[in-house]
N, C-alpha and C positions, 0 to 999 in steps of 0.2 A: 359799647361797641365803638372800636376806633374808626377815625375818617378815612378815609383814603386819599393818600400824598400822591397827585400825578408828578410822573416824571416827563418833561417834555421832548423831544428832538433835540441831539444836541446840547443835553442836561445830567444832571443829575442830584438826586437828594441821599441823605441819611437821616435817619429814624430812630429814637429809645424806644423801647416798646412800653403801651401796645400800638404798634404800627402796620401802617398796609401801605406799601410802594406800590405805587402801576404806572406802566407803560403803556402804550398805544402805538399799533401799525407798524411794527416790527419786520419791514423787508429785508431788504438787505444789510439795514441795520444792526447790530446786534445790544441785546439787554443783558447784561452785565449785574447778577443779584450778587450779592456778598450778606454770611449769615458769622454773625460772631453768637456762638452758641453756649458758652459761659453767661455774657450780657444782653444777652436777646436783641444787641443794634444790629438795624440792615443798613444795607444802603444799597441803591441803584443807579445804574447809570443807561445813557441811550445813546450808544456811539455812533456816526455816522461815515466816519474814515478811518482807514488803519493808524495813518498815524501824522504826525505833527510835523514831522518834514521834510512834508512835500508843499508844504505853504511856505509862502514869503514874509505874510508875518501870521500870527496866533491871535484872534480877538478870544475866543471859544474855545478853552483847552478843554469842554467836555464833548469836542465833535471828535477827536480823538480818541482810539482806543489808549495808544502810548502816553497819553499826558489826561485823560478821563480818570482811569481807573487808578491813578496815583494820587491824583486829587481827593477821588472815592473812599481811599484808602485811609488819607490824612483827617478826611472830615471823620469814620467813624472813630479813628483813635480820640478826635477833639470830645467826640461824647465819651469817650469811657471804653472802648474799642480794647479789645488783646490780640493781637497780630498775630498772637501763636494757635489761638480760638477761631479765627477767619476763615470759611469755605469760599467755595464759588461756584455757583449754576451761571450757563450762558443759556440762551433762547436768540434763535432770530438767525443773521446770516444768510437769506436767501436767494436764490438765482430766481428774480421775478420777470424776467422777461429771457426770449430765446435773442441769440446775437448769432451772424453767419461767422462773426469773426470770434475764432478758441482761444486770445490772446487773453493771459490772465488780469490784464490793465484792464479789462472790461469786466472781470467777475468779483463785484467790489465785495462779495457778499465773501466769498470763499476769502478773500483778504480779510475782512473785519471780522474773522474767525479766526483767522493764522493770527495777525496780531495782538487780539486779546490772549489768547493763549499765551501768546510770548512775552506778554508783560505781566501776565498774573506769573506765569513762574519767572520771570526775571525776578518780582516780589513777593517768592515763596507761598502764595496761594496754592492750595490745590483746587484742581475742579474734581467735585462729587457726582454731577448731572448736568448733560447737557440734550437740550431739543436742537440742533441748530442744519440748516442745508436747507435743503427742498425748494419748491418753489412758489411757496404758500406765507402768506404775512400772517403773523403772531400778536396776540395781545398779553402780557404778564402781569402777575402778580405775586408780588413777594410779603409773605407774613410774619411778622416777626417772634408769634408763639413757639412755633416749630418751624420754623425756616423754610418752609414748603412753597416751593413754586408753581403757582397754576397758570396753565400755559391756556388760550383759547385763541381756534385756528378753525374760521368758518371751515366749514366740511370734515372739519378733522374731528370737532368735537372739544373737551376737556381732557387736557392732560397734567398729573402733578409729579415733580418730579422734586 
């Protein structure tokens, strides 16, 4: 049985198999699984912003969806990765708190869901499965057998997508 590799805030890992990626407390942030299903590598990521600039400088280009999931992308090819074999599940993205003010500058969650989207197909990903909105925090795990996502969301239960 393999270990399990967490992924932390504002990180991200890739994995040969047999691997198990997890994430933790997935609010508004979004988890970002990638399955190359030819080579069984994952990788994940835990983005915390849409994107890279709106900073003055960049220490963390994994707090980024726009400059995360590019990185994500380079490290599975480093193992052995086929770009044309690569899917993509999101999880996360949530509105966790209520705001009086409907300006979309405050719903970071609905942004760091537009953005990943727009960089996975800027880099010809497709997404296969996504859990993402609401206003409930997620925990992930990505498998690298079958590339199956299990999703756990106190009151929700187990979800695998």
């Amino acid at each position: 049985m393999q270990d399990n590799i967490k992924v932390g805030m504002a990180d991200y890992k890739v994995s040969s198999h047999p691997g198990v990626l997890v994430t933790l407390g997935l609010g508004s942030c979004v988890g970002i699984a990638l399955y190359d299903s030819t080579t069984k590598i994952i990788g994940m990521a835990h983005i915390m912003l849409p994107s890279s600039k709106i900073a003055k400088t960049v220490v963390n280009e994994a707090k980024f969806a726009d400059t995360a999931i590019v990185r994500l992308l380079e490290g599975m090819i480093k193992l052995g990765a086929n770009k044309r074999s690569i899917t993509a599940k999101l999880a996360g993205g949530a509105q966790m708190f209520s705001f009086n003010d409907s300006s979309d500058s405050i719903r970071i969650g609905l942004r760091n869901i537009a953005a990943s989207k727009e960089a996975l197909a800027e880099l010809g990903i497709p997404i296969i499965a996504e859990d993402v909105g609401g206003n409930h925090g997620r925990t992930i795990e990505l498998n690298s057998s079958d590339g199956k996502l299990t999703i756990k969301t106190v009151g929700f239960g187990l979800k695998y997508i």
